[in-house]
N, CA, C and O atoms as a printed pandas DataFrame, in Angstrom:
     atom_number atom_name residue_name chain_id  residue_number  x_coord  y_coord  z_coord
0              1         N          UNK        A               1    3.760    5.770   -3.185
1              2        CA          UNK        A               1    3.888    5.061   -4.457
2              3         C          UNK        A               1    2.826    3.975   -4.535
3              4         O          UNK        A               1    2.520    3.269   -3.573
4              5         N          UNK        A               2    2.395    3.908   -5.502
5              6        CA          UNK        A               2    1.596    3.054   -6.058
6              7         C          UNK        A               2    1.476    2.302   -7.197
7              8         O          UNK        A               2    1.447    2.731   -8.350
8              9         N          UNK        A               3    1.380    0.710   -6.686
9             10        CA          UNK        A               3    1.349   -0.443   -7.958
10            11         C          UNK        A               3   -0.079    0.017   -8.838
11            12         O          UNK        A               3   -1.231    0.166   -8.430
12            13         N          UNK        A               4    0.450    0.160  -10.083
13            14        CA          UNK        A               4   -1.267   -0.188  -10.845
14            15         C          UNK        A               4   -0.895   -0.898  -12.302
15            16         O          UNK        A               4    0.159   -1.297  -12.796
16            17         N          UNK        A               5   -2.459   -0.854  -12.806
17            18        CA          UNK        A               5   -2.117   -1.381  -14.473
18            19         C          UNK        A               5   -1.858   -0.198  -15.293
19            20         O          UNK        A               5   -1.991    0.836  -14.639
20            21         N          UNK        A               6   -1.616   -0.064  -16.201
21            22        CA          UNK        A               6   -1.285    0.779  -17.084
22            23         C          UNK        A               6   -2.941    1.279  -16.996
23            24         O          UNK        A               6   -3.724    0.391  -16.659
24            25         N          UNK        A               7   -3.554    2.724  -17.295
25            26        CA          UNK        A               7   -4.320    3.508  -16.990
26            27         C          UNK        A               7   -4.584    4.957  -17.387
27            28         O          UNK        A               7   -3.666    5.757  -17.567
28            29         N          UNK        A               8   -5.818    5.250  -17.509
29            30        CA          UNK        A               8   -5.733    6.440  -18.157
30            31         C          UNK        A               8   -7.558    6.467  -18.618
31            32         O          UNK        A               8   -8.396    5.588  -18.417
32            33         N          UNK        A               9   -7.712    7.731  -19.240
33            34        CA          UNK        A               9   -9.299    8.288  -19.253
34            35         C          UNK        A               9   -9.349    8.235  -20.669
35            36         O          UNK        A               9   -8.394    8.618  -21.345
36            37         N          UNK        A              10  -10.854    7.592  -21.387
37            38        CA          UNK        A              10  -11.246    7.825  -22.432
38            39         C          UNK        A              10  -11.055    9.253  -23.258
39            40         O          UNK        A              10  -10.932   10.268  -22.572
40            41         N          UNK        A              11  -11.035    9.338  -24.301
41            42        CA          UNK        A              11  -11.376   11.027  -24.508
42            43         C          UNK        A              11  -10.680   12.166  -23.922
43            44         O          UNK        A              11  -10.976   13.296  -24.311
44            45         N          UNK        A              12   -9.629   11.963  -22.872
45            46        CA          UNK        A              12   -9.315   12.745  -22.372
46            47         C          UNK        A              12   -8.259   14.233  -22.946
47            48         O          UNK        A              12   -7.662   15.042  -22.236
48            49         N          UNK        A              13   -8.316   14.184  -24.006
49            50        CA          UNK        A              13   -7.656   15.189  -24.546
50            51         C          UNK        A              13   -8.769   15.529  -26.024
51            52         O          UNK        A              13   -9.378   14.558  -26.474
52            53         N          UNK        A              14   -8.939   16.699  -26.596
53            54        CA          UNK        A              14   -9.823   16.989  -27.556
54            55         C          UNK        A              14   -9.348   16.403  -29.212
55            56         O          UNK        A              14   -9.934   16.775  -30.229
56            57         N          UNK        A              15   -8.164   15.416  -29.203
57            58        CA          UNK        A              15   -7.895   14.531  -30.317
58            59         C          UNK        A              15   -8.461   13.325  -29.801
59            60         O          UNK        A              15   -8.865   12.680  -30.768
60            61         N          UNK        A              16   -8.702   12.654  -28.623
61            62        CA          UNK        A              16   -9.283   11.694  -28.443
62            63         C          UNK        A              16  -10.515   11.659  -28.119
63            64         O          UNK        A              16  -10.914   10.606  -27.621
64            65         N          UNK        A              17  -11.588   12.908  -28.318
65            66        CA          UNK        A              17  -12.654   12.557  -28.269
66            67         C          UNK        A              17  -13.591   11.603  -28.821
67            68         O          UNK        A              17  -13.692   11.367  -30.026
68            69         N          UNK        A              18  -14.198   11.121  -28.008
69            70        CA          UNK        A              18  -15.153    9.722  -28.773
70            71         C          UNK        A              18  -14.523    8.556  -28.800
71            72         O          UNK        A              18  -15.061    7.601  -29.361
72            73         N          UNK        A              19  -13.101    8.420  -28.114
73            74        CA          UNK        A              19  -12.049    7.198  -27.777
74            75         C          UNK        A              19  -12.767    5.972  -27.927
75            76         O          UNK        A              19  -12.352    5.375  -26.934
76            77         N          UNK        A              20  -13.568    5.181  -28.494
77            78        CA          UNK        A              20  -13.672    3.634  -27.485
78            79         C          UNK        A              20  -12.715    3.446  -26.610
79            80         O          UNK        A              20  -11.584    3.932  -26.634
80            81         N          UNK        A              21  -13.264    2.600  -25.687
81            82        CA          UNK        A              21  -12.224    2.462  -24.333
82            83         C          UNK        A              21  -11.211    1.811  -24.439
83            84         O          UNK        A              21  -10.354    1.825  -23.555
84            85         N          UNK        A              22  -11.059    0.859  -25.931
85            86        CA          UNK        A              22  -10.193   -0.192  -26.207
86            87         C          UNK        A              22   -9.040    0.421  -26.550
87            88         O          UNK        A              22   -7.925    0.114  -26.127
88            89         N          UNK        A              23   -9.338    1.430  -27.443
89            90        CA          UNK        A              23   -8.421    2.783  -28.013
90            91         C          UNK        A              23   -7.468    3.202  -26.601
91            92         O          UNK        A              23   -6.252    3.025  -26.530
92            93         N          UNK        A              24   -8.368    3.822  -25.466
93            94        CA          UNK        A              24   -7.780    4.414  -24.635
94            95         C          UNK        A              24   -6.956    3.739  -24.203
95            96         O          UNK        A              24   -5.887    4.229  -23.841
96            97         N          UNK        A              25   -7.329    1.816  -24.075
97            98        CA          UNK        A              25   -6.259    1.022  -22.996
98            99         C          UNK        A              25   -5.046    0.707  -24.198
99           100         O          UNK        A              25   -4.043    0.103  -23.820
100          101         N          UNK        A              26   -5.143    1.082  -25.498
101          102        CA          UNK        A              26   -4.275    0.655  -26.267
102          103         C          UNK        A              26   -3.275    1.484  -26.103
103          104         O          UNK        A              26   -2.162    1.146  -25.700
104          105         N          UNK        A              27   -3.717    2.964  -26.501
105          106        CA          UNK        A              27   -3.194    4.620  -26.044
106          107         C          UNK        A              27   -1.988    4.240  -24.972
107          108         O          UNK        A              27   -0.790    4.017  -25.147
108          109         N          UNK        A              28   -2.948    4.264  -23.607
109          110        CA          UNK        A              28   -2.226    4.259  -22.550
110          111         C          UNK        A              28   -1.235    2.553  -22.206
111          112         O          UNK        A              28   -0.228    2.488  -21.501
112          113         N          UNK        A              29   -1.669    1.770  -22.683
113          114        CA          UNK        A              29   -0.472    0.649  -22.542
114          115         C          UNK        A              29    0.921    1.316  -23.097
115          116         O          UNK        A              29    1.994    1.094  -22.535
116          117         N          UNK        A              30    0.802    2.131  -24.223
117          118        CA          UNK        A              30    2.041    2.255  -25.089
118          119         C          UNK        A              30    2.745    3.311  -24.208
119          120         O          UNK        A              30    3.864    3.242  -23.699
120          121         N          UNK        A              31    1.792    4.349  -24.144
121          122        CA          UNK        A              31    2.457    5.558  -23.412
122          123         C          UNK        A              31    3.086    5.182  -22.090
123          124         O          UNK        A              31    4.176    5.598  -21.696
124          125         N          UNK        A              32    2.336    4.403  -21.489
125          126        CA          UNK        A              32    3.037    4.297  -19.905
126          127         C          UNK        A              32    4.291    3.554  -20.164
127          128         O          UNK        A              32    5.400    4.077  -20.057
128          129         N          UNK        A              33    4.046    2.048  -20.583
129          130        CA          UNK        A              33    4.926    1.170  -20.554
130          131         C          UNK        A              33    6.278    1.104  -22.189
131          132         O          UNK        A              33    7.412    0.641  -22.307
132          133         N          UNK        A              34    5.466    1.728  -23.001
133          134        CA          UNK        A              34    6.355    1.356  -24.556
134          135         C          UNK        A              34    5.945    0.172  -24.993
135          136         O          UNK        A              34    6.464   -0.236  -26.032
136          137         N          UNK        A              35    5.084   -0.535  -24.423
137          138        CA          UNK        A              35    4.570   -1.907  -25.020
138          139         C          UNK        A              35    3.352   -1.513  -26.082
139          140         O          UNK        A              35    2.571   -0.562  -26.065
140          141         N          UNK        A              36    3.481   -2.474  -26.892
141          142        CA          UNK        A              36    2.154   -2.754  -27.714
142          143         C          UNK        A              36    1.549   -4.543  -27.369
143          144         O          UNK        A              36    2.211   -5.362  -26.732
144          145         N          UNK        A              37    0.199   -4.801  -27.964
145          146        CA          UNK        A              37    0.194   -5.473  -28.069
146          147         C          UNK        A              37   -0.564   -6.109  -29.647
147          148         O          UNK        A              37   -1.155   -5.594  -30.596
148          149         N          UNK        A              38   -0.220   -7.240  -29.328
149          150        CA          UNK        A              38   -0.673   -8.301  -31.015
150          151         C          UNK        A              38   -2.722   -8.416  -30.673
151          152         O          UNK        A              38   -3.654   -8.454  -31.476
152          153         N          UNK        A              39   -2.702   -8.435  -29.284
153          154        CA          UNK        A              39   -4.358   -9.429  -28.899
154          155         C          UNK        A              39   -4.933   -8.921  -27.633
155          156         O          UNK        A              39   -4.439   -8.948  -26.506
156          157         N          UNK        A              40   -6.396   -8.318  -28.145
157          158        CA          UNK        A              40   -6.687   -8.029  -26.655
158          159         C          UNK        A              40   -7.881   -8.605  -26.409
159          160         O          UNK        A              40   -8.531   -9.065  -27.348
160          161         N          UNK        A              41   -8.329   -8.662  -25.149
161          162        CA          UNK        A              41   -9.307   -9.370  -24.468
162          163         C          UNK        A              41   -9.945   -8.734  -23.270
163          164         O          UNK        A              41   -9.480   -8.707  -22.130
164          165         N          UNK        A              42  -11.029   -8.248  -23.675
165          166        CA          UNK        A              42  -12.320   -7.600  -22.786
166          167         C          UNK        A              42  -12.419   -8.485  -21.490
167          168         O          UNK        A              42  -12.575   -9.706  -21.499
168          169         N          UNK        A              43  -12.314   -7.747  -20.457
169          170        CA          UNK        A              43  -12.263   -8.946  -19.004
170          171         C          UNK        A              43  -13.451   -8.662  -18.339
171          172         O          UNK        A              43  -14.340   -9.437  -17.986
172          173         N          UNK        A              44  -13.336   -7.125  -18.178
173          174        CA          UNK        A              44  -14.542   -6.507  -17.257
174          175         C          UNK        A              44  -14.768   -4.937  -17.216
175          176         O          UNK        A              44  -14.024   -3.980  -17.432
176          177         N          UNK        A              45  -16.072   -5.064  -16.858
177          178        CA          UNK        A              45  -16.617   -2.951  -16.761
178          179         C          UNK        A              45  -17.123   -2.987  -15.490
179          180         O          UNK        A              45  -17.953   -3.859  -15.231
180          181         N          UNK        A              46  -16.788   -2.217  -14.656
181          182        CA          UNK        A              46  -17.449   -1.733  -13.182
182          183         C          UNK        A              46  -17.389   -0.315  -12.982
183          184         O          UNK        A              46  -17.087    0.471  -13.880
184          185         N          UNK        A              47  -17.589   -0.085  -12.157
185          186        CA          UNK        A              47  -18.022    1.594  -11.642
186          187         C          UNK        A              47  -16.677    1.800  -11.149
187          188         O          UNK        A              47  -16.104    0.735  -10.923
188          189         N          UNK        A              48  -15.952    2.903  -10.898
189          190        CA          UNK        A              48  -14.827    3.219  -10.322
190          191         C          UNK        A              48  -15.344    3.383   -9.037
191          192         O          UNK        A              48  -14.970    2.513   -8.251
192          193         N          UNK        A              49  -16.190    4.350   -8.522
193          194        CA          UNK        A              49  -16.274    4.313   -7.186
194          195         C          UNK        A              49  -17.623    4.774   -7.169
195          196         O          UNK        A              49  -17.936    5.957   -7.299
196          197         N          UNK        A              50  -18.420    3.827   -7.007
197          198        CA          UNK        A              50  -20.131    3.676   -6.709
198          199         C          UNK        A              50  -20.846    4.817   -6.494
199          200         O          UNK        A              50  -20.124    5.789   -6.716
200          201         N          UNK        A              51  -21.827    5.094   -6.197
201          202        CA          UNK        A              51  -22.745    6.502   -5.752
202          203         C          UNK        A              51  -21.627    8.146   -5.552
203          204         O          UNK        A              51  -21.983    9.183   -4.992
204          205         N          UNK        A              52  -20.669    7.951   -6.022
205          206        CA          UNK        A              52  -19.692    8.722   -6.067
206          207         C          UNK        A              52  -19.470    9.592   -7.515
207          208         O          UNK        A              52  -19.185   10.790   -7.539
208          209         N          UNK        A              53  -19.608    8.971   -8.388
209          210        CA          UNK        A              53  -19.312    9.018   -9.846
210          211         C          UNK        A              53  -20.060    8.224  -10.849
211          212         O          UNK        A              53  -20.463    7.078  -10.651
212          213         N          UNK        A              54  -20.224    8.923  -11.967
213          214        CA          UNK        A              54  -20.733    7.669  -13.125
214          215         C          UNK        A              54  -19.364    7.123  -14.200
215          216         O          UNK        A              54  -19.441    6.661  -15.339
216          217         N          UNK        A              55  -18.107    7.388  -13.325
217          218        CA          UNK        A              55  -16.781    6.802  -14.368
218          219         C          UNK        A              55  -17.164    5.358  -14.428
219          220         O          UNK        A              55  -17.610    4.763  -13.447
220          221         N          UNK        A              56  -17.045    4.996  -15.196
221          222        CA          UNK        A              56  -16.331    3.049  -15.495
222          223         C          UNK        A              56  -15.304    2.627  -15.860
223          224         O          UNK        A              56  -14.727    3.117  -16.830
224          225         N          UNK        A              57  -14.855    1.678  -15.216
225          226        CA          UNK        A              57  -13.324    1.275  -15.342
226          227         C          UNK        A              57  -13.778    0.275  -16.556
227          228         O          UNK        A              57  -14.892   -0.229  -16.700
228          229         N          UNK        A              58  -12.560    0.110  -17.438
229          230        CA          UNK        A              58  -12.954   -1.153  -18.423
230          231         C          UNK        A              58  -11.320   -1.982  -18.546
231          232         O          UNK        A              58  -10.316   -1.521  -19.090
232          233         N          UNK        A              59  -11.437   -3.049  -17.991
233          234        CA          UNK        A              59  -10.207   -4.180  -17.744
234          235         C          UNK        A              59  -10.166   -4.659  -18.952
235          236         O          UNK        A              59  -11.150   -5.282  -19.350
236          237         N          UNK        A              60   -9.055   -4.488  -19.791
237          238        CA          UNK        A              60   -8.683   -5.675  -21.038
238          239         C          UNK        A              60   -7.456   -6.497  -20.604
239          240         O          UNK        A              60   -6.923   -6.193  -19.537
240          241         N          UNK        A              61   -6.909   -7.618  -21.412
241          242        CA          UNK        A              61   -6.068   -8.236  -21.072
242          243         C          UNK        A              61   -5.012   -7.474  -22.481
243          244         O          UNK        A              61   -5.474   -6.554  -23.157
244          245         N          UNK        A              62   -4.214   -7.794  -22.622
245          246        CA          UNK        A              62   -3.151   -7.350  -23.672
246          247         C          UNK        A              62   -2.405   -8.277  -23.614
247          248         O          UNK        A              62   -1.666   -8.399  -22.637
248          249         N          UNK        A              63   -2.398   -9.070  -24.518
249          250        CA          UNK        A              63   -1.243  -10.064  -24.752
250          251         C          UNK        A              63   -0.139  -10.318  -25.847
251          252         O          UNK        A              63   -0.692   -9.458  -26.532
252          253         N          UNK        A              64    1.126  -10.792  -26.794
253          254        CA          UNK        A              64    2.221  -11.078  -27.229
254          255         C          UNK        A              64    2.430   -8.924  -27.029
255          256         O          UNK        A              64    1.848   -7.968  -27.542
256          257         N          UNK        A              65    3.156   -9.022  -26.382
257          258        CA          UNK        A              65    3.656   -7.899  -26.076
258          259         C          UNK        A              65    4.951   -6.779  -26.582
259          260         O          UNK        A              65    6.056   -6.975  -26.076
260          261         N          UNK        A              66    4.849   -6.026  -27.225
261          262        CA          UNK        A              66    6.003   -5.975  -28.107
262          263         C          UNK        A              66    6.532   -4.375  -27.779
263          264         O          UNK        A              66    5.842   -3.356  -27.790
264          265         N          UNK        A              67    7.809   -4.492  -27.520
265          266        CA          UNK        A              67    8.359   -3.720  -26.943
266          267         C          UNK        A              67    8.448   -2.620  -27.836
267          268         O          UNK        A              67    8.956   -3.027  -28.881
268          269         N          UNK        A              68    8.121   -1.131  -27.909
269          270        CA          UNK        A              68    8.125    0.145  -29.200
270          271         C          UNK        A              68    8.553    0.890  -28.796
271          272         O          UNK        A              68    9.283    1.415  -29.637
272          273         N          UNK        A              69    8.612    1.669  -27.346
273          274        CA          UNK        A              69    9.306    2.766  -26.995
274          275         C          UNK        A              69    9.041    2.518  -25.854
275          276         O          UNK        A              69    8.297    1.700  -25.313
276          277         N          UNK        A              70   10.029    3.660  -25.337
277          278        CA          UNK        A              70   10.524    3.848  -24.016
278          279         C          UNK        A              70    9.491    3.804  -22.831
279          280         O          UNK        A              70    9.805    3.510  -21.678
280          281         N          UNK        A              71    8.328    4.103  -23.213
281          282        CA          UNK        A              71    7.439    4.207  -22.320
282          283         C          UNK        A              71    7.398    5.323  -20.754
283          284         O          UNK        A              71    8.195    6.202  -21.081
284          285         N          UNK        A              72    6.990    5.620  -19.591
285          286        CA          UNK        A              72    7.123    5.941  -18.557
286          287         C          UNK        A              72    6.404    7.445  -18.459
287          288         O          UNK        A              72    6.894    8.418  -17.886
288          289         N          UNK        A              73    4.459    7.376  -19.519
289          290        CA          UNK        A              73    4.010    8.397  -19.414
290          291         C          UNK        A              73    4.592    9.650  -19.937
291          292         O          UNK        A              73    5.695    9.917  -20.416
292          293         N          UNK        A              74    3.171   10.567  -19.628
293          294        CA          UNK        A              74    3.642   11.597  -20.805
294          295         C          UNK        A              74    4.852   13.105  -20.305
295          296         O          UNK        A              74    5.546   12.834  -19.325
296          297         N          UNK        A              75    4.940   13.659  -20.540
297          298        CA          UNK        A              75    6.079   15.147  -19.906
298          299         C          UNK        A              75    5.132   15.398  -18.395
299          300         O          UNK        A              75    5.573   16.389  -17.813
300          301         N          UNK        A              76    4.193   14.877  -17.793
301          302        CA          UNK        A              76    3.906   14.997  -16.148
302          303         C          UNK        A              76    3.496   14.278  -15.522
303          304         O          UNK        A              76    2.678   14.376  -14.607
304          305         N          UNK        A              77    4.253   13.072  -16.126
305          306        CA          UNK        A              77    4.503   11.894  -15.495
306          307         C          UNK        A              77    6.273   11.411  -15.393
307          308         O          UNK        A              77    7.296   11.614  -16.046
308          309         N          UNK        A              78    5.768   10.482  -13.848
309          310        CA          UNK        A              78    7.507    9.781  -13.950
310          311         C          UNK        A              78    6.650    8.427  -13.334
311          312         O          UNK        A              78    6.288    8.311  -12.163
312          313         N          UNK        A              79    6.382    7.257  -14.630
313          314        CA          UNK        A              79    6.198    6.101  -14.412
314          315         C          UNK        A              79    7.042    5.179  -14.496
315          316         O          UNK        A              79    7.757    5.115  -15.495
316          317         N          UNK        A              80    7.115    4.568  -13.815
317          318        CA          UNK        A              80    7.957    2.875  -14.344
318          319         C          UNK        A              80    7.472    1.976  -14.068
319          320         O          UNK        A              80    7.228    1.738  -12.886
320          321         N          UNK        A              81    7.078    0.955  -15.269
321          322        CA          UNK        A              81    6.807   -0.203  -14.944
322          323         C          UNK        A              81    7.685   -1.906  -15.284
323          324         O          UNK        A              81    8.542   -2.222  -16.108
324          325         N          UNK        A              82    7.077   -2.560  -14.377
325          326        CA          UNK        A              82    7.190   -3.322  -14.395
326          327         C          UNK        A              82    7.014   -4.505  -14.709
327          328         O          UNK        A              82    6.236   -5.014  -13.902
328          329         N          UNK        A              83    7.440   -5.427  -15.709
329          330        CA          UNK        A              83    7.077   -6.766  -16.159
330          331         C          UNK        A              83    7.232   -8.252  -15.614
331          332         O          UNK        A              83    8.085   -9.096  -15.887
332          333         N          UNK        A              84    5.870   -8.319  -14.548
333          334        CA          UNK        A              84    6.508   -9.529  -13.914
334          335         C          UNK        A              84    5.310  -10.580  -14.515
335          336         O          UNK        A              84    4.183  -10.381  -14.969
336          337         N          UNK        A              85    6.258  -11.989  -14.250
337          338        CA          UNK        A              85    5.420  -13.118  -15.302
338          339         C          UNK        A              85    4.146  -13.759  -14.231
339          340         O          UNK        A              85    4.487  -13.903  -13.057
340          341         N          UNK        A              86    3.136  -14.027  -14.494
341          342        CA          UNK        A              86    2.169  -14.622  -13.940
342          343         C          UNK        A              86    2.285  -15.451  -12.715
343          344         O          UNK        A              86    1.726  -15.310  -11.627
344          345         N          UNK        A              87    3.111  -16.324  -13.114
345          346        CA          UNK        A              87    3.505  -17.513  -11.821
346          347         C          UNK        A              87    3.990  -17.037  -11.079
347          348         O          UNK        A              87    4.041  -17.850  -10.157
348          349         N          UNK        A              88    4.591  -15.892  -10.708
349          350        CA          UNK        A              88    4.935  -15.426   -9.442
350          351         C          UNK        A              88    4.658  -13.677   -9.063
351          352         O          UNK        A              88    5.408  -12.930   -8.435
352          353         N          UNK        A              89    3.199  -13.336   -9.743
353          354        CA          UNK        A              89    2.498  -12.318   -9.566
354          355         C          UNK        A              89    2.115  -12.462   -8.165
355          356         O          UNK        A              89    2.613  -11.480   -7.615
356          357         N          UNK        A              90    1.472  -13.185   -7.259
357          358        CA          UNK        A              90    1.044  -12.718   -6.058
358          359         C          UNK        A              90    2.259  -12.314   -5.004
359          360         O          UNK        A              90    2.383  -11.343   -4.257
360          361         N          UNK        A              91    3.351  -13.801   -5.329
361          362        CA          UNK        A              91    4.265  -13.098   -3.891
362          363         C          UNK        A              91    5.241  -12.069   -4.640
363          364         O          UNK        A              91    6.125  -11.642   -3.897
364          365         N          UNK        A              92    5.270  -11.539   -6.060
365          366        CA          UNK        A              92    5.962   -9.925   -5.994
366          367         C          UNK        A              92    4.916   -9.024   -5.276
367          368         O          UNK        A              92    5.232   -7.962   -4.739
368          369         N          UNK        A              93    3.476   -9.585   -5.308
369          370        CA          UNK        A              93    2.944   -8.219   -4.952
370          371         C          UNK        A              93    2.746   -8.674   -3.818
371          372         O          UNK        A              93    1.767   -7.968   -3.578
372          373         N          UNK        A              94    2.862   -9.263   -2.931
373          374        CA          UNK        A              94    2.723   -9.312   -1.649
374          375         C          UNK        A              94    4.178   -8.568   -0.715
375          376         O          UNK        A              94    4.229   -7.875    0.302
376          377         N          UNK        A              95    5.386   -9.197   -1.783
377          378        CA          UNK        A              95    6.408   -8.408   -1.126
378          379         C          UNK        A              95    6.377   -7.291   -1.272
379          380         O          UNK        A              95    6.707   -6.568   -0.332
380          381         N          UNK        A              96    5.876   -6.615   -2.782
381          382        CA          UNK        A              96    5.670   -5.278   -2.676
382          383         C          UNK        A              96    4.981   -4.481   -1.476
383          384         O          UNK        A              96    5.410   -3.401   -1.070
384          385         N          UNK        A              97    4.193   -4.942   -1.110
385          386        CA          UNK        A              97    3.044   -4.461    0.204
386          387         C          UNK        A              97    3.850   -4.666    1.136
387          388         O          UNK        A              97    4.037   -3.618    1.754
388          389         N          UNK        A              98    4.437   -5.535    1.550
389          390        CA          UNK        A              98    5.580   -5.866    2.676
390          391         C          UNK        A              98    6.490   -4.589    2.976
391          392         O          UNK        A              98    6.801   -4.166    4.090
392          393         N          UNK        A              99    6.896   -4.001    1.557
393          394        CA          UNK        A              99    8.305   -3.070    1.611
394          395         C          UNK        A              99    7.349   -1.406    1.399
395          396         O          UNK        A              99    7.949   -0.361    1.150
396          397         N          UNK        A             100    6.108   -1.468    1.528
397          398        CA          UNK        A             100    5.198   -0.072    2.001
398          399         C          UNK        A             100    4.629    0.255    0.683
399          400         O          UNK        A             100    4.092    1.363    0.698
400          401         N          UNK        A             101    4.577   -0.289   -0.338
401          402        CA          UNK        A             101    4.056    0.166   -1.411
402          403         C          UNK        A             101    2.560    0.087   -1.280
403          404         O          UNK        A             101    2.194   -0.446   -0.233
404          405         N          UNK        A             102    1.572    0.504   -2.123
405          406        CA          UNK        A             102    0.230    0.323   -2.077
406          407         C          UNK        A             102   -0.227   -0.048   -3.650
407          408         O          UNK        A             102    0.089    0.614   -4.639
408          409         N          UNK        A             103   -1.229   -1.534   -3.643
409          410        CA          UNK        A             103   -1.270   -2.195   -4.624
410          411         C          UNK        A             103   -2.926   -2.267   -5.096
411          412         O          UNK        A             103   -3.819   -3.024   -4.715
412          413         N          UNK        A             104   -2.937   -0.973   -6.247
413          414        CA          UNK        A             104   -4.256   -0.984   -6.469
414          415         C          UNK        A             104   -5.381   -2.215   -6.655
415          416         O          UNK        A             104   -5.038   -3.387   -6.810
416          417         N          UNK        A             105   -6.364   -1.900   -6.628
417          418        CA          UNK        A             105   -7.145   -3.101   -6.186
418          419         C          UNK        A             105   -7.588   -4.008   -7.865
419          420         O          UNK        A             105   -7.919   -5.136   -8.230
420          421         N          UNK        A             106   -7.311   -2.599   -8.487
421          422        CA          UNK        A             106   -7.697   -3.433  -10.561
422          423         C          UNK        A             106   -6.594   -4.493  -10.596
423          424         O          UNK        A             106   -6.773   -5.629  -11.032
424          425         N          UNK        A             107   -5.342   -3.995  -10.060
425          426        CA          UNK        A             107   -4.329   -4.422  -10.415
426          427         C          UNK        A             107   -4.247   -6.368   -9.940
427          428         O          UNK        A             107   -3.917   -7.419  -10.488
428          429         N          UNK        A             108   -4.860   -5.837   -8.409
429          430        CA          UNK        A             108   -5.002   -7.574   -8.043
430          431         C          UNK        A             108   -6.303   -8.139   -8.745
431          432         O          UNK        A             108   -6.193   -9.286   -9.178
432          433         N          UNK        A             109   -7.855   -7.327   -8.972
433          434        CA          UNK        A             109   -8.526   -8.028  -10.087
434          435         C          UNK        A             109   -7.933   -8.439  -11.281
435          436         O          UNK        A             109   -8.182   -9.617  -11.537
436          437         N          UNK        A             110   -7.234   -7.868  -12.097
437          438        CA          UNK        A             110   -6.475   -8.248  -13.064
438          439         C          UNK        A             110   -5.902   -9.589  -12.986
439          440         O          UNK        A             110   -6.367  -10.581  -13.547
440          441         N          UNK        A             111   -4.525   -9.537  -12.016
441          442        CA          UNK        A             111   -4.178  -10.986  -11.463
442          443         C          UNK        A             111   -5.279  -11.894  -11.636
443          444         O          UNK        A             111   -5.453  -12.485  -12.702
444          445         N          UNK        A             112   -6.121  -12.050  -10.519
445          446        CA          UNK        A             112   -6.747  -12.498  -10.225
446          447         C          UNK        A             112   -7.766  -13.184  -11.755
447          448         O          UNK        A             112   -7.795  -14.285  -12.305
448          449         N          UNK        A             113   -8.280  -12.245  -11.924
449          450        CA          UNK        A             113   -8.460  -12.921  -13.565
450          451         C          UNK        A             113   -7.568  -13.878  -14.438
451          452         O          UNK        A             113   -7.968  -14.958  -14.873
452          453         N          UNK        A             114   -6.707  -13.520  -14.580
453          454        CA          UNK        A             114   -5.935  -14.114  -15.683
454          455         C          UNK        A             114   -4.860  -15.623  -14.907
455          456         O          UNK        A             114   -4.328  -16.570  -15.486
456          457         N          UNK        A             115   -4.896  -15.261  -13.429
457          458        CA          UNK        A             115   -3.397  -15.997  -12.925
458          459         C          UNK        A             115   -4.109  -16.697  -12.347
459          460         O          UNK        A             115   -3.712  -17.852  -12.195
460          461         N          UNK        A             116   -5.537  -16.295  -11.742
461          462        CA          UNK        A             116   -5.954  -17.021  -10.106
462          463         C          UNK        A             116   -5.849  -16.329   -9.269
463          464         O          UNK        A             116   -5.435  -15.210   -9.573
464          465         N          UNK        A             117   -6.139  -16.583   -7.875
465          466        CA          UNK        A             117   -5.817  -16.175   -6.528
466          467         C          UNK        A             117   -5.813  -17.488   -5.590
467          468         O          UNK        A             117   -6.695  -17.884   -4.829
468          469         N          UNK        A             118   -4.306  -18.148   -5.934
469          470        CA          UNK        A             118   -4.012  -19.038   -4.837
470          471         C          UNK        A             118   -4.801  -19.746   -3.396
471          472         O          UNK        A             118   -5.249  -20.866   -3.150
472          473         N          UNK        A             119   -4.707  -18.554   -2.683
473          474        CA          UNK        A             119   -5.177  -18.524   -1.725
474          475         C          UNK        A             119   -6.788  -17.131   -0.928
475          476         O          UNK        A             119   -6.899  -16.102   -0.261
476          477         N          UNK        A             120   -7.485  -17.985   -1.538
477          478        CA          UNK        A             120   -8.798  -16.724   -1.240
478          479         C          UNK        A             120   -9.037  -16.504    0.026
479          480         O          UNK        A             120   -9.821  -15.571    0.202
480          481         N          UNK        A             121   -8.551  -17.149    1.226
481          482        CA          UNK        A             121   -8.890  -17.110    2.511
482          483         C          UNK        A             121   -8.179  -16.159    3.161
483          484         O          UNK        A             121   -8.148  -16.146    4.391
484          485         N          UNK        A             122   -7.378  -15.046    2.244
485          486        CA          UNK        A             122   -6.449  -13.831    3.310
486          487         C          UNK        A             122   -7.448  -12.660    3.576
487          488         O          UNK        A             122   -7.103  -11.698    4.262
């Protein structure tokens, strides 16, 4: 099992061809989680995995969050997520790692963007 952000591929079906990426993270916020949001905010673009691929990841923030449906991905998926509040984002995800989970690395850039990282010396 694995922690991540809500996620998913531009274009990836032949109704979403030509997606902007903003589209896709809008797409996939709703589908995974049932959330929408009111406001979004461009954070960052990097390579998914360097000399490997030409994918790019693109980080938005999504903020006043509004609950629309059920969420938990599409008929081959079984997602659930989770809504935890900022101020105590590192030690859920630290306990998460504690109890064997694995905590993608966008997911702590993300944090890390928006919350901080407490302590940079681990």
């Amino acid at each position: 099992r694995v922690l991540e952000l809500p996620a998913g591929l531009a274009g990836d079906a032949a109704a979403y061809d030509g997606e902007p990426p903003i589209e896709a993270a809008k797409r996939e916020l709703f589908e995974e989680t049932g959330y929408a949001a009111t406001q979004w905010t461009w954070l960052a673009e990097a390579p998914s995995s360097a000399g490997l691929t030409s994918e790019t990841v693109h980080l938005f923030l999504a903020r006043g969050l509004v609950a629309e449906g059920p969420g938990g991905g599409d008929e081959h998926e079984a997602i659930v997520h989770h809504r935890i509040p900022l101020d105590g984002a590192w030690a859920w995800l630290d306990a998460q790692r504690a109890a064997g989970l694995l905590v993608d690395h966008r997911l702590m850039l993300g944090v890390a963007l928006v919350a901080g990282r407490p302590d940079l010396s681990r």
